[in-house]
C-alpha positions as CSV (number, residue, x, y, z in Angstrom):
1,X,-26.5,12.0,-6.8
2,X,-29.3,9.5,-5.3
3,X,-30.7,6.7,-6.8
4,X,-32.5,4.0,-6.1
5,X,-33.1,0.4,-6.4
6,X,-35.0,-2.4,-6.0
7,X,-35.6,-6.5,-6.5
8,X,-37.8,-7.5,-9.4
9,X,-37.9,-11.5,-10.5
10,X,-34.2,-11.6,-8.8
11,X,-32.9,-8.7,-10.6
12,X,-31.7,-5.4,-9.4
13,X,-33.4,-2.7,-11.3
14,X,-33.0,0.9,-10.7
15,X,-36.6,3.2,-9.9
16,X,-37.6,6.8,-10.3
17,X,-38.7,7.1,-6.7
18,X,-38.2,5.4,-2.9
19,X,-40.1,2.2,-2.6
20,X,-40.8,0.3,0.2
21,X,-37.1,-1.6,1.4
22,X,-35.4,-0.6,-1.9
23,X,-31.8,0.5,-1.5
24,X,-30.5,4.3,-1.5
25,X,-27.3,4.9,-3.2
26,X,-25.8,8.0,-3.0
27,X,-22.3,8.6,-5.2
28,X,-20.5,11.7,-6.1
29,X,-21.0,14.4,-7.9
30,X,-23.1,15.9,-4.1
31,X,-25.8,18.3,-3.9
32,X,-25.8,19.3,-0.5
33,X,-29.4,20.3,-1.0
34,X,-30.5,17.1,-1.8
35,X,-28.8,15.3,1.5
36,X,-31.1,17.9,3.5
37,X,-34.0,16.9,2.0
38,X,-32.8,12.8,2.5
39,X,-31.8,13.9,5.9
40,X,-35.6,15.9,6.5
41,X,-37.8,12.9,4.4
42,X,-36.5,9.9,6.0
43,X,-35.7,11.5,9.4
44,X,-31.7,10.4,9.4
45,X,-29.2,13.0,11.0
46,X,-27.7,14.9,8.7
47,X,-24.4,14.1,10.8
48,X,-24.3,9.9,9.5
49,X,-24.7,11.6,5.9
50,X,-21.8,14.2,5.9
51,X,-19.7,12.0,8.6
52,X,-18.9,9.3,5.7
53,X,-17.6,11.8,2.6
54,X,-14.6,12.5,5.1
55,X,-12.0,10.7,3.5
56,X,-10.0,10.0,7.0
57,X,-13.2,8.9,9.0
58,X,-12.4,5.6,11.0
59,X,-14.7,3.0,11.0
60,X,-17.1,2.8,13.5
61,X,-20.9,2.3,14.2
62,X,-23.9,4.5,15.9
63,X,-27.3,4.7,16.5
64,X,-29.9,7.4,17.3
65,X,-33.4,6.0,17.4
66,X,-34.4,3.5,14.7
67,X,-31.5,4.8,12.9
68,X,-28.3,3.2,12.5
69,X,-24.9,3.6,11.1
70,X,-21.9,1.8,9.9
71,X,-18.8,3.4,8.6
72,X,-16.6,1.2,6.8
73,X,-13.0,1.6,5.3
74,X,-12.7,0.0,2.2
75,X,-9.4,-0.2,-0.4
76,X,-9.1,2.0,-3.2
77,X,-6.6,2.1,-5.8
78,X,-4.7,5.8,-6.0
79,X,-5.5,7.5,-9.0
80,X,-2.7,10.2,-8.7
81,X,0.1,8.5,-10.0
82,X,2.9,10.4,-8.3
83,X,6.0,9.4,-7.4
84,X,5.7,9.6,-3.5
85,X,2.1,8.6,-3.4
86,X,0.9,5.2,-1.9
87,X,-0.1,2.6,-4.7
88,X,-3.6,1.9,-3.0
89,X,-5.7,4.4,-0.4
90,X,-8.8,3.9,2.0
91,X,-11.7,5.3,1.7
92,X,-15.0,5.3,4.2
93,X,-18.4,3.7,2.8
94,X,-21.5,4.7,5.0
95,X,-24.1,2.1,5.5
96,X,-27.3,3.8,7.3
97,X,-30.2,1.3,8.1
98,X,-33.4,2.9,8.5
99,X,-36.7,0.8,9.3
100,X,-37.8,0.8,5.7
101,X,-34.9,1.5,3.8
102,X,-30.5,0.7,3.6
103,X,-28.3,3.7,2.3
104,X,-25.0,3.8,1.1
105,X,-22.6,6.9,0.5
106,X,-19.0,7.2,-0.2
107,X,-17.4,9.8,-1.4
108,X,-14.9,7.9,-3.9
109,X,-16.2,5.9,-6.8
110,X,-15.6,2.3,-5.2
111,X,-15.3,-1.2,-7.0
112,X,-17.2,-3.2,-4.2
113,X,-20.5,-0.7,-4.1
114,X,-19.9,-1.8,-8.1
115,X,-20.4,-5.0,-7.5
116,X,-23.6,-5.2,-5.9
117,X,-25.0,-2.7,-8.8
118,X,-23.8,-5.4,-11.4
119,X,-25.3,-7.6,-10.0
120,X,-22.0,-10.2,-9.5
121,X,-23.2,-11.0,-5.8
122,X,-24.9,-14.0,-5.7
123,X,-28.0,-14.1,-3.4
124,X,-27.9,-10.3,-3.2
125,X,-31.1,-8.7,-1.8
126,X,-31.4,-5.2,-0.8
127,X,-34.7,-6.0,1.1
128,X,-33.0,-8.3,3.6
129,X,-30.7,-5.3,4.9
130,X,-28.8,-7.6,7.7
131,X,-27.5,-10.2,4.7
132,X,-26.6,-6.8,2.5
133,X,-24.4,-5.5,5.2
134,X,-22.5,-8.7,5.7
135,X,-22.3,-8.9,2.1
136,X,-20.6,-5.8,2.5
137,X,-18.5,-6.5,4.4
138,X,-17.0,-10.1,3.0
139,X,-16.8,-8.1,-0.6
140,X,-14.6,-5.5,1.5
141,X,-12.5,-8.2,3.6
142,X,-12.4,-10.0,-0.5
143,X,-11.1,-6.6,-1.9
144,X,-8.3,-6.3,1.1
145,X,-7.1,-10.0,0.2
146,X,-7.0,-9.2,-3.5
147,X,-5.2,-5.7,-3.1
148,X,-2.3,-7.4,-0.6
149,X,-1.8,-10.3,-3.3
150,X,-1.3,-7.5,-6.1
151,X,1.3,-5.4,-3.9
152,X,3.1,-8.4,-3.0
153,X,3.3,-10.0,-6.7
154,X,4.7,-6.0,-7.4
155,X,7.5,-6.5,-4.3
156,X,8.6,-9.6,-6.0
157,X,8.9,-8.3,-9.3
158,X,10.5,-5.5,-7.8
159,X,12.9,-7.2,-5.4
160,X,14.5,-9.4,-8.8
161,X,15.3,-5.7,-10.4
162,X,16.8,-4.9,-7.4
163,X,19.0,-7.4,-7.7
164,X,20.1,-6.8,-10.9
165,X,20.5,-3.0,-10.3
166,X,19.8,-1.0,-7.6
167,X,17.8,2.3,-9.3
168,X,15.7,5.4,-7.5
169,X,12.5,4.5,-9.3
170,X,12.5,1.2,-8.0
171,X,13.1,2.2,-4.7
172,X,10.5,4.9,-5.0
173,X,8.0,1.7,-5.5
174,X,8.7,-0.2,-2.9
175,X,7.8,3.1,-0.6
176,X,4.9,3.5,-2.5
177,X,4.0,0.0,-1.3
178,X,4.7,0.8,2.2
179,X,2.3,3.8,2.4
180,X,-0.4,1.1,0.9
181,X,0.6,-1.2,3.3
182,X,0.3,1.3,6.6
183,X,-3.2,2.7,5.1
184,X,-4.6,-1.3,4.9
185,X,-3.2,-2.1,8.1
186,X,-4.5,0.9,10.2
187,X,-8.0,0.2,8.1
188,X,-8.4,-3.6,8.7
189,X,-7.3,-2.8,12.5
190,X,-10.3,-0.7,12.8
191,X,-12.6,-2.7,10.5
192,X,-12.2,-6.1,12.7
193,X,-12.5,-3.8,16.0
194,X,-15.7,-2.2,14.4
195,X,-16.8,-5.9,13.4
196,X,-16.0,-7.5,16.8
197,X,-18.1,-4.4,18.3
198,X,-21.0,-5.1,16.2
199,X,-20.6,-9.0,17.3
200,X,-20.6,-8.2,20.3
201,X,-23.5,-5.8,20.7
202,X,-25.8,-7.8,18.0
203,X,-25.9,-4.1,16.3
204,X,-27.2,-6.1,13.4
205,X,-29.9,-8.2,15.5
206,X,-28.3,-11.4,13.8
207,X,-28.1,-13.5,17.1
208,X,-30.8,-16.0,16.4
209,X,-30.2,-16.0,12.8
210,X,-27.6,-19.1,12.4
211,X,-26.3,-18.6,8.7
212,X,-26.0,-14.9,9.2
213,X,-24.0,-15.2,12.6
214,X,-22.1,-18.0,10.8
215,X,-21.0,-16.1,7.7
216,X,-20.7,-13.1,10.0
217,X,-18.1,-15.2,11.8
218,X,-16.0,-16.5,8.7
219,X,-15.6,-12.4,7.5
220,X,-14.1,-11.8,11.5
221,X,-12.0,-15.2,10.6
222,X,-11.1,-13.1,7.1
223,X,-10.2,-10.0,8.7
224,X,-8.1,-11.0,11.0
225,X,-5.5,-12.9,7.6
226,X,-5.9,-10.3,5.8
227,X,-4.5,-8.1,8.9
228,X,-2.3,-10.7,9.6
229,X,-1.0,-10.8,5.7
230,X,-0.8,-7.1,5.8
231,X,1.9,-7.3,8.8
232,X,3.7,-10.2,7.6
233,X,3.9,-8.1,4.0
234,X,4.7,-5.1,6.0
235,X,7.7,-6.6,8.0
236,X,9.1,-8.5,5.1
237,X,8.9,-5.0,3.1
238,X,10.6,-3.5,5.8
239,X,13.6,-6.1,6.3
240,X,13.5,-6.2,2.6
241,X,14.2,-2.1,2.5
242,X,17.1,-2.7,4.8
243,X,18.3,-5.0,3.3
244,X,18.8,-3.3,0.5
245,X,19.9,0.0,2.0
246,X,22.6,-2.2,3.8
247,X,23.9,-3.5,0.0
248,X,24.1,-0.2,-1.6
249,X,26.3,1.1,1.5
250,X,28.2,-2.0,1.4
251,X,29.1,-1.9,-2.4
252,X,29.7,2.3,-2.5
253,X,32.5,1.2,0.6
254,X,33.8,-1.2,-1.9
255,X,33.6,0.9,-4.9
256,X,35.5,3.8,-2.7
257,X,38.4,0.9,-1.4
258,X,39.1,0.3,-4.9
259,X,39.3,3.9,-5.9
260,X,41.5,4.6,-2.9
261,X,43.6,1.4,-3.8
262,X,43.9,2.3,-7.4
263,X,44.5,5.8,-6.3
264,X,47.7,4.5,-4.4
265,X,48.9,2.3,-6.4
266,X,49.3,5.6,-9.3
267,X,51.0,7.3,-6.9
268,X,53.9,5.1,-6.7
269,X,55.1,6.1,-10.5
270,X,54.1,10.3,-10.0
271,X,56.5,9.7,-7.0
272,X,59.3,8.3,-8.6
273,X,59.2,10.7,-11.9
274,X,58.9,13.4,-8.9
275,X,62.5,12.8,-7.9
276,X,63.7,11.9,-11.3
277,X,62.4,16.0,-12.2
278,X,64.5,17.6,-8.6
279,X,67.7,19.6,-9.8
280,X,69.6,16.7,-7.4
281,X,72.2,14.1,-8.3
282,X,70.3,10.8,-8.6
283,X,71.2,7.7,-10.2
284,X,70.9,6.8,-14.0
285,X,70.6,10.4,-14.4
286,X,73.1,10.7,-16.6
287,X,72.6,7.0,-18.7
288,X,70.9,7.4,-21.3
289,X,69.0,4.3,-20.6
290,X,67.3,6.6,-17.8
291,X,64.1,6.9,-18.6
292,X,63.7,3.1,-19.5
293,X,65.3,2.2,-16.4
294,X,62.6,4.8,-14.3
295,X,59.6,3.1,-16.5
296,X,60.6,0.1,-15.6
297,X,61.5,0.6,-11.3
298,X,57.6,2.1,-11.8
299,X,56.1,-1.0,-13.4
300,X,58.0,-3.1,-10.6
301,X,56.9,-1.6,-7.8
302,X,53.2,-1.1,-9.2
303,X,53.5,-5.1,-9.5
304,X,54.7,-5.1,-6.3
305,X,51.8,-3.1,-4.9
306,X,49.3,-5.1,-6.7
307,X,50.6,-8.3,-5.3
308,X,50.7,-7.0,-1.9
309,X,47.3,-5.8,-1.9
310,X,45.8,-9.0,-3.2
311,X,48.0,-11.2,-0.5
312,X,46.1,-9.0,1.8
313,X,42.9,-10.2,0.1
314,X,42.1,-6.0,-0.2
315,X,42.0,-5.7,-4.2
């Protein structure tokens, strides 16, 4: 589905057909159709259209002509809620810049495209196509940064259950963070390389604009924390995981010490009522205080046994 917009007394408005630097966006559900007549009409390869539904496309940039294209990975949060699945995914936006017109296409509903069609960006103008695209991109660095706050608040909370008890469905969270984290960490490695690209080349013929190359600058500043803060979160999830894997094989050795303690400790009394039931003389046998007597050598020696064990600082 295409539609299009346009600027009108500083408000975004949607129109019925393509005006002169109005902004193309193209969301889901697709008529293939209707990209080849985009693709035919505006004279775009068909190639920068398709290239951006595919979900694992890395970030990169391309031109061919007057045409060109960004593809950017931006966070998304996983709507199938199973138990192995990563909390948050990545998913490509397109950005194609033609001489008259910018497009967008993603293949996934996604929040920051949503924001721009709100209208909660200030200053937003699709007609000045080099500000929209670094918009773009500080809304995307912005969405990274909120999404690695969220998973860390949820490793806290958590970490304290953990504590408390150590259950599967807890643990099945924290490796549904760590997915999250390796998706946002591959992404924002190729985002800042795609960025540092673009810097380098002027892709976005920004170099004698000074506010542009200076906001452009603080989103590289951005992207590097919010890789950094996606490693730090990733190693601390990781010690974290170990951690906890080293408790729960710490306190099952425990738990089978006792048993084996307790175990021989029980054993002592069987024992003794063992020889007390052989067809042999033993002693007492024939008091009738016997099985007082037996009782009581069992209690002694468990004592005993108990004692010795806690001298040892086993039990």
């Amino acid at each position: 589905m295409i539609r299009y917009y346009n600027v009108e007394n500083r408000k975004l408005i949607e129109v019925d057909s393509i005006e002169q630097a109005c902004w193309l966006n193209i969301s889901s559900p697709f008529d293939k159709n209707e990209l080849i007549k985009l693709s035919d009409n505006q004279e775009i390869p068909l190639d920068y259209l398709t290239d951006s539904l595919d979900i694992d496309e890395r970030s990169r940039y391309e031109r061919e002509d007057e045409v060109r294209l960004i593809v950017l990975n931006t966070p998304l949060l996983n709507t199938d809620e199973e138990g192995y699945k990563p909390i948050y995914i990545t998913a490509p936006i397109g950005i194609i810049l033609t001489p008259d017109h910018i497009i967008t296409i993603s293949l996934l509903d996604n929040p920051i495209i949503n924001s721009f069609l709100e209208s909660r960006i200030k200053n937003f103008n699709p007609q000045d196509d080099k500000l929209f695209v670094l918009q773009l991109f500080e809304q995307n660095v912005y969405a990274y940064l909120d999404c690695l706050k969220k998973l860390n608040l949820r490793r806290d909370l958590i970490e304290q259950e953990l504590y408390n008890s150590s259950r599967n469905s807890q643990l099945r969270q924290l490796h549904r963070i760590e997915k999250s984290l390796v998706y946002f960490v591959t992404a924002l490695s190729s985002n800042e390389l795609l960025k540092l690209k673009i810097k380098r080349s002027d892709f976005l013929k920004i170099k004698d604009l000074e506010e542009h190359s200076d906001l452009f600058e603080d989103i590289i500043i951005d992207n590097s924390q919010a890789l950094e803060m996606a490693n730090v979160h990733t190693n601390i999830l990781s010690s974290t995981t170990e951690v906890f894997a080293s408790v729960v094989s710490n306190n099952l050795n425990e738990f089978i010490q006792r048993l084996t303690l307790v175990t021989i400790i029980l054993m002592v009394p069987t024992l003794v009522a063992s020889f007390y039931g052989m067809n042999v003389k033993l002693p007492f046998m024939k008091n009738e205080n016997a099985f007082f007597f037996i009782v009581l050598l069992s209690i002694i020696l468990i004592v005993f046994l108990m004692w010795f064990f806690r001298r040892k600082k086993i039990l």
